[in-house]
VMD Tcl script that draws the C-alpha trace (Angstrom):
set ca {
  {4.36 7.31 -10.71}
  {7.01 9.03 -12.84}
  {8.97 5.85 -13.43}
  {5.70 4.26 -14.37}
  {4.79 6.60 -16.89}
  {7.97 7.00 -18.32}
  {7.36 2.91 -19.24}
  {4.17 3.67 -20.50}
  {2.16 1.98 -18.16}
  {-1.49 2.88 -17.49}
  {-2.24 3.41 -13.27}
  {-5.05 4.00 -11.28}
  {-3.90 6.15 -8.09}
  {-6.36 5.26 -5.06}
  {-6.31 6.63 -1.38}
  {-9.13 8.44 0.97}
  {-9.99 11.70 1.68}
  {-7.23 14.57 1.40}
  {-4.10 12.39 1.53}
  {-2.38 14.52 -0.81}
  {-3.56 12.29 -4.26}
  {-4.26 15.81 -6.28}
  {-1.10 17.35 -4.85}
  {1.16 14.24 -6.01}
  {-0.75 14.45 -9.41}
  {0.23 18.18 -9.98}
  {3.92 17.64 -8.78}
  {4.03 14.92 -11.19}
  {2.91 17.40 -13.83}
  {5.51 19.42 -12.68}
  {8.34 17.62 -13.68}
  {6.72 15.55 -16.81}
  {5.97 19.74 -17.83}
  {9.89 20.03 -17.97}
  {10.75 16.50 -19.73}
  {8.01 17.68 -22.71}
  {5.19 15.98 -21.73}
  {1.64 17.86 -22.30}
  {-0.30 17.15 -18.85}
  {-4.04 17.01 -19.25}
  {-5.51 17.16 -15.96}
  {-9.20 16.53 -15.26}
  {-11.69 16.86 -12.10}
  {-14.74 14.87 -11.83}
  {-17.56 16.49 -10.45}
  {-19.96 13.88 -8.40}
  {-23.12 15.63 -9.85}
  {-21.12 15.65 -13.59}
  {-23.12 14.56 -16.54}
  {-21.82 12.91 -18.98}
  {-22.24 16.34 -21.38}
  {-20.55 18.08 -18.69}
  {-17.54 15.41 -18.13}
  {-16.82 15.35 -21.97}
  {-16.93 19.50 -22.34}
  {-14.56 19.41 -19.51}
  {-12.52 16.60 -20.53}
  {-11.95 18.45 -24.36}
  {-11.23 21.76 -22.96}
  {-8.48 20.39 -20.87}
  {-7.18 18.46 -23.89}
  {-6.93 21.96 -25.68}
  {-5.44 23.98 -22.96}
  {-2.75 21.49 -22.64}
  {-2.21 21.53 -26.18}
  {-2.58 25.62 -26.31}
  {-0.05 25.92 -23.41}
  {-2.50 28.27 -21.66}
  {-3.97 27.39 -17.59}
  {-7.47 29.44 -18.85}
  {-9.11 29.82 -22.38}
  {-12.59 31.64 -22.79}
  {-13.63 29.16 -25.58}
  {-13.15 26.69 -27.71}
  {-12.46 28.57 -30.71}
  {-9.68 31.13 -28.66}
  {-8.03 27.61 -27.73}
  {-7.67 26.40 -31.30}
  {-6.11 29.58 -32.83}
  {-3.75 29.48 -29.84}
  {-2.95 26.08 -30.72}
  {-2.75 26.93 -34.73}
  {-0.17 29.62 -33.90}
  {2.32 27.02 -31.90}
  {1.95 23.82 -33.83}
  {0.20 24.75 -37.38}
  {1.34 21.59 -38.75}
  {-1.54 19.81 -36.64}
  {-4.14 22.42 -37.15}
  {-6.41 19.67 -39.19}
  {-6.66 17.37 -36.37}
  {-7.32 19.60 -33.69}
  {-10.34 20.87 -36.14}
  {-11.28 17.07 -36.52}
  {-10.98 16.99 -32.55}
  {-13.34 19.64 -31.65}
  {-16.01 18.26 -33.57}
  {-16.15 14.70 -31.71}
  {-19.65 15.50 -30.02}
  {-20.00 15.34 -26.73}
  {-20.95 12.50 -25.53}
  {-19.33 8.69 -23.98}
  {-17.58 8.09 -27.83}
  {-15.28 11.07 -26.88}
  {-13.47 9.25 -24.62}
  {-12.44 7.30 -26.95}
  {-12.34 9.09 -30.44}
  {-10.23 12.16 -28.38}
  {-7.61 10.22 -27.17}
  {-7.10 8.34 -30.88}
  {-6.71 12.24 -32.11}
  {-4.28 13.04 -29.54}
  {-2.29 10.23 -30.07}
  {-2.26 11.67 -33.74}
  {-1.26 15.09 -32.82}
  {1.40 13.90 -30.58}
  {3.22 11.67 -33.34}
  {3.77 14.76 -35.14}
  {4.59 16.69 -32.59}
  {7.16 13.66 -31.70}
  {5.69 14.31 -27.72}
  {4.33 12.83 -25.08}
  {1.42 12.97 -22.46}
  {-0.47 12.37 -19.14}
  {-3.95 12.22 -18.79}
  {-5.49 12.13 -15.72}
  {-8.91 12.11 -14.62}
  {-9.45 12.48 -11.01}
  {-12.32 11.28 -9.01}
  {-12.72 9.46 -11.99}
  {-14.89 7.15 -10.05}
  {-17.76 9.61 -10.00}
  {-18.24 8.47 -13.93}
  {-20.12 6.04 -12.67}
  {-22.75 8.82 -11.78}
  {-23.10 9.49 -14.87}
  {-22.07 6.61 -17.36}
  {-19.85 4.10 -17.10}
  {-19.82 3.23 -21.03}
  {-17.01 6.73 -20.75}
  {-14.53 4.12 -19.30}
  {-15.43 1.37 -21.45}
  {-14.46 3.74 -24.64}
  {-11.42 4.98 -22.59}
  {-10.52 0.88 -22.60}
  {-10.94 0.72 -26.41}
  {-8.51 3.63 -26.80}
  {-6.01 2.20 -24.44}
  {-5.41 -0.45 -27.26}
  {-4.74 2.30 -30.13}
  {-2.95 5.09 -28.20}
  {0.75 4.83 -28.20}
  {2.23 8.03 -26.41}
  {-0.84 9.30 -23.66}
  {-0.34 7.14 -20.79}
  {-4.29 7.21 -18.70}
  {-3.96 7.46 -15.00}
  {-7.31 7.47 -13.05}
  {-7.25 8.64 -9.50}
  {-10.11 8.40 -7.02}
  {-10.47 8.32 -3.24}
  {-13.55 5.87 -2.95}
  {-11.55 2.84 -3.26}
  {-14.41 -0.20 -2.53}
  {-16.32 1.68 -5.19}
  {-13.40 1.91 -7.69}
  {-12.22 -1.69 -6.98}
  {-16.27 -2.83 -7.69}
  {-15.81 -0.73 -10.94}
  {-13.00 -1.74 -12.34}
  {-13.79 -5.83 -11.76}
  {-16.43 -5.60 -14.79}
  {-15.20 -7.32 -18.34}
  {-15.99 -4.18 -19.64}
  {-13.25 -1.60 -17.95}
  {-9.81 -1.26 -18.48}
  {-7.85 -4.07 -17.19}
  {-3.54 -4.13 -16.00}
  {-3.98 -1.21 -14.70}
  {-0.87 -0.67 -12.58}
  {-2.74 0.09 -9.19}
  {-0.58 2.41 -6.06}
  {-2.40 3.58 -3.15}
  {-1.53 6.66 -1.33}
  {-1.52 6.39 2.12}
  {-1.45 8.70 5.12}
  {2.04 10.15 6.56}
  {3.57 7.20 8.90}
  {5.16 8.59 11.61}
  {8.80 9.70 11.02}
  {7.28 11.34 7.23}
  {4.82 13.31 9.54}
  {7.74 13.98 12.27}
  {9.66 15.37 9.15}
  {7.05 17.21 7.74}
  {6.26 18.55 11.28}
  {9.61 20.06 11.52}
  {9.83 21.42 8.05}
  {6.89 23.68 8.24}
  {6.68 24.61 11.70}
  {8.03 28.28 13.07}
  {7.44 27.18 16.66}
  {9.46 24.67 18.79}
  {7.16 21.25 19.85}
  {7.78 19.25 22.27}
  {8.09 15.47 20.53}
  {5.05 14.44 23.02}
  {2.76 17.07 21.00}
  {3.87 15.94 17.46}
  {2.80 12.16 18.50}
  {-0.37 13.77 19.34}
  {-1.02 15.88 16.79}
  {-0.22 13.16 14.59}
  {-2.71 10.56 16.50}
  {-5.64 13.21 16.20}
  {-4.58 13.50 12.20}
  {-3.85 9.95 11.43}
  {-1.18 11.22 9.45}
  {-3.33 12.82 6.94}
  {-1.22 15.86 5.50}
  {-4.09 18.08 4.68}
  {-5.00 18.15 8.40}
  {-1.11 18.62 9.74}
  {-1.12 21.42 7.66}
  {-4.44 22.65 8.71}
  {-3.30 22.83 12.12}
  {0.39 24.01 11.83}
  {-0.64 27.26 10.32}
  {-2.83 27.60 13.01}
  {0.54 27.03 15.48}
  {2.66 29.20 13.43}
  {0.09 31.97 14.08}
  {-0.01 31.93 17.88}
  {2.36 34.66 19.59}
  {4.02 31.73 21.55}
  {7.92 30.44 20.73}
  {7.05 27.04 22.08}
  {3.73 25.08 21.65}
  {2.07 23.72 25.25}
  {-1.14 21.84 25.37}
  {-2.95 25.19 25.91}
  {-1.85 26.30 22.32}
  {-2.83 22.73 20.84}
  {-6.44 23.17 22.84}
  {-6.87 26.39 21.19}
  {-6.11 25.58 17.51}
  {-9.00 22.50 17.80}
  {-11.09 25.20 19.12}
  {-10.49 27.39 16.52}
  {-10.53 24.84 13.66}
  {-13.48 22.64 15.05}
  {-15.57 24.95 16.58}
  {-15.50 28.13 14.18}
  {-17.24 28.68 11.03}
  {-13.71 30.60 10.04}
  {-11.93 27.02 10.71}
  {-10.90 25.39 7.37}
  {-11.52 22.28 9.41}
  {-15.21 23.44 10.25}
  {-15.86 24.34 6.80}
  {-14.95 21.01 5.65}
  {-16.44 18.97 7.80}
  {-20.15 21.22 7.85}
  {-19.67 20.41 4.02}
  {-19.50 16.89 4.48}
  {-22.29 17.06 7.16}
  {-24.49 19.18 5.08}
  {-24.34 16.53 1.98}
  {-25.40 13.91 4.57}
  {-27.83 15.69 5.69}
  {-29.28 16.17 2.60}
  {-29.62 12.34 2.01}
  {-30.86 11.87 5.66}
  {-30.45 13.45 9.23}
  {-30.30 9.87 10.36}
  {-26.88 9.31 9.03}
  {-24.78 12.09 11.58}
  {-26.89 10.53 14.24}
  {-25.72 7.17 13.52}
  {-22.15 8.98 13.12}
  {-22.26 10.68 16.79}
  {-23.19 7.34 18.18}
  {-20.23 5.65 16.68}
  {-18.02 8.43 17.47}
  {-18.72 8.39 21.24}
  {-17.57 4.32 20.98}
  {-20.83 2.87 20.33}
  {-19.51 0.56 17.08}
  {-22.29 -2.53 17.45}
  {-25.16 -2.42 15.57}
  {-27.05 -2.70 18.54}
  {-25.81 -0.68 20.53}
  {-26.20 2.22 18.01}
  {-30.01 1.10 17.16}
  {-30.34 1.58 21.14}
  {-29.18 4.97 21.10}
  {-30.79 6.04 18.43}
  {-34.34 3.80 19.53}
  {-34.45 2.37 16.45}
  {-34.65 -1.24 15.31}
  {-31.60 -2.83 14.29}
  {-32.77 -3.69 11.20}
  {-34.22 -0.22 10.43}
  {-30.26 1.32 9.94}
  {-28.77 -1.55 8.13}
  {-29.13 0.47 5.04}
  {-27.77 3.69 5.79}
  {-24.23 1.62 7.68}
  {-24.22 0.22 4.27}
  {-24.19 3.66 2.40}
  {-21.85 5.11 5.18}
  {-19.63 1.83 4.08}
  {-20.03 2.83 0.47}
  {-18.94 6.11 0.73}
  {-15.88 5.26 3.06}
  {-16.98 6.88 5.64}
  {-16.86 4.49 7.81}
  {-15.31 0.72 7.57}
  {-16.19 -2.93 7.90}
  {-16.04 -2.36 11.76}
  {-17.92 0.88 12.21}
  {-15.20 3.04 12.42}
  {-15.09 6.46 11.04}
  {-12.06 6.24 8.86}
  {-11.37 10.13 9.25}
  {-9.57 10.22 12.99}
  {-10.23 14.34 13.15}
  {-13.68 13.65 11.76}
  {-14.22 11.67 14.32}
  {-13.35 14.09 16.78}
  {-15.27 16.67 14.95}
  {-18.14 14.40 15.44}
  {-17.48 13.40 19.08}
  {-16.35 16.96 20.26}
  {-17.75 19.89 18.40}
  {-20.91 18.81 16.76}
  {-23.07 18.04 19.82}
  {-22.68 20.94 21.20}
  {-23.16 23.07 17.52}
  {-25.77 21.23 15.77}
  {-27.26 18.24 17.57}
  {-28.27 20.04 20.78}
  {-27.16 23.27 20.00}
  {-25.95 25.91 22.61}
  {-26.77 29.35 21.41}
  {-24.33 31.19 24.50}
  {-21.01 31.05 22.53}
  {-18.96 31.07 26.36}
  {-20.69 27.60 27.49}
  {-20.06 25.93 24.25}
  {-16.94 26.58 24.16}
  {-16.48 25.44 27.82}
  {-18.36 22.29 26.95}
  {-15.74 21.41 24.27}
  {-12.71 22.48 25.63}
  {-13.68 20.25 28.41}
  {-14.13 17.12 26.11}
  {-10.66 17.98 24.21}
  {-9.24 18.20 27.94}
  {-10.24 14.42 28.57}
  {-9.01 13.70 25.43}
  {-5.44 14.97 25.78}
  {-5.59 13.63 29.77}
  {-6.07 10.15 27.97}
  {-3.44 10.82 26.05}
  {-0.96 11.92 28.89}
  {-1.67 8.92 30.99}
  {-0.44 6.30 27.90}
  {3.05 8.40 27.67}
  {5.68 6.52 29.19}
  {3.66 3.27 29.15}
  {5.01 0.40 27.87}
  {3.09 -1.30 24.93}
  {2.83 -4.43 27.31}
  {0.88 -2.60 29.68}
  {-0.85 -0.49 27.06}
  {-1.94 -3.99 25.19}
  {-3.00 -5.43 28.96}
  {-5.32 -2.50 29.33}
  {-6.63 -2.53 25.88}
  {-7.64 -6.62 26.25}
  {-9.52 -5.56 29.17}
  {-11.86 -3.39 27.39}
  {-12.79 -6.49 25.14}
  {-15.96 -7.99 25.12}
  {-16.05 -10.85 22.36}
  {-16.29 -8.69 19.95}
  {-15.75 -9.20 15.74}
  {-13.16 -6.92 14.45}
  {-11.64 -7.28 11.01}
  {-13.69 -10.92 11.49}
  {-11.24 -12.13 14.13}
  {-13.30 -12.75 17.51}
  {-11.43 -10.72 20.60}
  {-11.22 -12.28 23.94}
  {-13.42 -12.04 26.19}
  {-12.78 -12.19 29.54}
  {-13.51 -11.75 32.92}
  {-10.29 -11.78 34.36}
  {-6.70 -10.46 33.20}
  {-3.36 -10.82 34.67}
  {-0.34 -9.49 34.04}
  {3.27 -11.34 34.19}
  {1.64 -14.94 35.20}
  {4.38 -16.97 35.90}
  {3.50 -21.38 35.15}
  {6.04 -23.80 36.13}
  {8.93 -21.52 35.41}
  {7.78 -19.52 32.05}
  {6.13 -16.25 32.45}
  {3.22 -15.54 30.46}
  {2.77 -11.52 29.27}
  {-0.88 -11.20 29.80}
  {-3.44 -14.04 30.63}
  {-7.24 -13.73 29.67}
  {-9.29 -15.90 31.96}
  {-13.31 -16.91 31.85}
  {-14.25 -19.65 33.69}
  {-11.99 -22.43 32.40}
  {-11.23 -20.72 29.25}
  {-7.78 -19.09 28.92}
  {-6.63 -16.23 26.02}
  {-2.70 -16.15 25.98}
  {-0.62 -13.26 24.69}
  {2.80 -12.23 24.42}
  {4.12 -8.87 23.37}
  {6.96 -8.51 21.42}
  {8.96 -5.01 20.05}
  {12.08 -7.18 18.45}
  {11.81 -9.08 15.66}
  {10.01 -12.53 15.96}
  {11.69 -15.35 14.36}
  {10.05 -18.99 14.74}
  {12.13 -19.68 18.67}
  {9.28 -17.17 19.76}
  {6.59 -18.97 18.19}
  {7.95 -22.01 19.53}
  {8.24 -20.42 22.85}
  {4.37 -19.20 23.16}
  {3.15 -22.60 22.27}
  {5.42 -24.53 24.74}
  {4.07 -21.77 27.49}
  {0.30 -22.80 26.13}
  {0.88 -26.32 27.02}
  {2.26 -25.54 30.73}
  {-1.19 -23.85 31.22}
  {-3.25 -26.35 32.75}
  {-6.32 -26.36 33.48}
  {-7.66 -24.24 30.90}
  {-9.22 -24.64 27.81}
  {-6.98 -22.31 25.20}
  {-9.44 -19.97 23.25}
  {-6.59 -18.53 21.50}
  {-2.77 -17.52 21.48}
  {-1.83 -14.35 20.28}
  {1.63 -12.79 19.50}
  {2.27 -9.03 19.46}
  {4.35 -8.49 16.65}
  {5.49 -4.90 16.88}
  {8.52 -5.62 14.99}
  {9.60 -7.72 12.47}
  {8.29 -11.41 11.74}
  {10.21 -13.55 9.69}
  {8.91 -15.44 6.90}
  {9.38 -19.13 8.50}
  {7.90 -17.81 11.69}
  {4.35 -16.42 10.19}
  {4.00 -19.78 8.31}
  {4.69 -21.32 11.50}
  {2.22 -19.40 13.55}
  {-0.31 -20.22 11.22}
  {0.09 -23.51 10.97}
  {-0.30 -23.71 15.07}
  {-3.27 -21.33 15.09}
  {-1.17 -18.44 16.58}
  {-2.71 -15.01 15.49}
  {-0.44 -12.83 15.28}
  {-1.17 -8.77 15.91}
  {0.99 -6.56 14.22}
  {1.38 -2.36 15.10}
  {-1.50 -1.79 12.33}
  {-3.72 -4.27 13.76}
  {-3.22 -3.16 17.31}
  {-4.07 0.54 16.21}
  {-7.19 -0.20 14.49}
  {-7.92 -1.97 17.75}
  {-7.18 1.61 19.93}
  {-9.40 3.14 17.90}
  {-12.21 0.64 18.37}
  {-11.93 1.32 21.70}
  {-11.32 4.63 21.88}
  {-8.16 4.86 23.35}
  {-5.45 7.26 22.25}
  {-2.98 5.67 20.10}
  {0.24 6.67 21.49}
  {4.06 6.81 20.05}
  {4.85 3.27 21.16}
  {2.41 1.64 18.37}
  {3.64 4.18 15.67}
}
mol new
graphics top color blue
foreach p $ca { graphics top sphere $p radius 0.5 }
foreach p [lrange $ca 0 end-1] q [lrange $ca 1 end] { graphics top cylinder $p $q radius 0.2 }
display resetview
């Protein structure tokens, strides 16, 4: 991001839900702060009106400018201002009287650009959640695209977390276009390990950082949720009794920063429809098929289209009914049942009913450590039933084996029904195009059969000549990401070996 805006280039920052987007922004800040730059930082309510957003948007202009984090008004802002830079005192006046509406956008950033020539500085803008605009009106980033052409020393970077939504808004003729686009993404293992480490007081074992970050999905807003809640146990060294404790406290009680955030996110749900935490609890408890979710609920199939399309919309959930929030989802599967959708009054019993479901949970977990992914992938492809994930068709078998040897070569795992046959291989070095070669040569010693598929387990490397390869024999190929998103479809624990 610094190197970007250091070449001038416009961004838009995207990534879900408390991955650390605002924190990044304000370290950025940080250091531009020191190299000169004036940072103008702005939050975008999702109830904002356009009135509101442009107030808002000016008074963050000025405190920049005024070098102060809080002014009481307008007018205490521009004699602040007058007292550092007089020699711009004119424009500033010219800038306050822009009215506030959509042409602000525009006719602001032209004025800054003004004041920062004589000032021979710099600056950041940033408006984050920036795609809740389109609440309000979206003609405010149309006039933020006509000042883009005029400005020569504010560099615009938008950052939102609803990233269908802000890819949907930012394809219209009208919007700013070359954006330079990153996307923040959880903590991958060894960055969580790290970050583990660095803030714990306690010693854990490397068994409980995989889980804790399995549970998190790497999101640092929930590591750090439940490390202070680790570093405030009178224990040196962290058992599965301490980690069952923290989800109790953080899930279960309304002192839980966890709790609070999630009963936030439940309550505006609620307030659109009860329906959707229903639909929710159903998925989290592994029921991801339409139909199978209209049968819990006894409702049509037809009658909840709309509201998976809204949960879609809001990235709650994705394209294959999965809540995209791994501690949400245990929230969901775990703690809400038992507090709001049949709710247990005597305090003792509910907690015994959850600590009982976080037990099976971690029991899960336990029996995958040690595992090797070969097995781990056997007993995942036995759970499949046909179904459509990521619009590639699973297996669906009756039978699988493990280490079938044909006529010499020894197939991983073989997928029988009837006379059809799925063959896969598992792989943890790299995969050059001999292995590709390899699976097809074992597809043709497989008689008898009718091949539905072959599929290589890529949890390495592939080389370049290898994936073109695969593809051109109809190999899929399943890489670690691809084989976690399939753990979580069916609810198994994702352990280290697919990190």
């Amino acid at each position: 991001m610094l190197n970007s805006i250091e070449r001038d280039e416009h961004m838009v920052i995207v990534g879900h839900r408390k991955v650390g987007k605002t924190s990044i922004l304000f370290k950025v800040g940080e250091l531009l702060t020191k190299k000169n730059y004036f940072f103008v930082y702005t939050y975008i309510l999702e109830s904002s009106s356009v009135e509101l957003i442009a107030q808002e948007f000016l008074i963050n202009i000025l405190k920049s400018l005024a070098g102060i984090p809080v002014i009481a008004n307008v007018d205490d802002a521009v004699q602040e201002i007058a007292k550092r830079y007089p020699e711009v005192l004119s424009v500033v006046l010219d800038l306050i009287k822009i009215p506030c509406n959509e042409i602000i956008f525009r006719d602001a950033l032209i004025l800054l650009d003004e004041i920062l020539k004589k000032l021979n500085r710099r600056a950041v803008l940033i408006l984050d959640e920036f795609q809740n605009i389109a609440n309000a009106s979206l003609a405010i980033l149309d006039y933020i695209r006509q000042a883009i052409w005029e400005i020569e020393r504010t560099t615009i970077v938008l950052c939102g977390s609803m990233i269908r939504m802000i890819e949907k808004i930012l394809s219209r003729a009208s919007m700013p276009q070359g954006l330079r686009k990153i996307k923040i993404e959880p903590f991958d293992f060894p960055t969580a390990r790290e970050f583990i480490i660095k803030l714990s007081r306690k010693t854990i074992p490397e068994y409980i950082i995989a889980f804790i970050y399995a549970i998190t999905g790497g999101i640092p807003f929930h590591i750090k949720v439940l490390l202070r809640e680790l570093n405030n146990l009178q224990v040196e060294k962290i058992s599965w009794w301490a980690i069952r404790k923290i989800l109790l406290e953080e899930l279960m009680n309304d002192s839980g920063v966890l709790y609070n955030y999630y009963s936030a996110i439940e309550a505006r749900l609620e307030s659109l429809s009860a329906i959707y935490l229903e639909i929710l609890h159903a998925i989290a408890t592994g029921n991801r098929k339409l139909s199978e979710i209209a049968r819990l609920l006894n409702k049509k199939p037809q009658d909840l289209n709309y509201y998976i399309k809204r949960l879609r919309e809001m990235e709650i959930i994705d394209e294959d009914n999965i809540i995209i929030d791994e501690m949400f989802e245990l929230w969901l599967e775990t703690a809400w049942p038992v507090l709001r959708k049949a709710p247990i009054p005597e305090i003792d019993k509910r907690r015994k009913i959850f600590l009982q479901a976080i037990g099976e949970i971690i029991e899960k977990y336990k029996s995958l450590l040690g595992q090797t992914a070969e097995f781990i992938v056997y007993e995942l492809v036995k759970k499949m039933r046909g179904e459509k994930i990521s619009g590639e068709k699973m297996p669906n078998p009756k039978q699988v084996l493990r280490n079938v040897t044909v006529d010499d070569k020894e197939i991983d795992i073989l997928a029988t029904r009837n006379n059809e046959a799925w063959i896969i291989e598992v792989r943890t070095s790299p995969i050059t195009k001999d292995d590709i070669r390899e699976l097809e040569e074992k597809s043709e010693y497989l008689r008898g059969y009718k091949i539905k598929h072959k599929i290589l387990v890529a949890l390495s490397t592939i080389s370049h000549d290898a994936l073109q390869y695969a593809l051109q024999l109809g190999i899929a190929i399943w890489t670690r990401h691809k084989i976690r998103k399939l753990l979580r479809y069916y609810r198994t624990p994702i352990p280290p070996a697919f990190f």
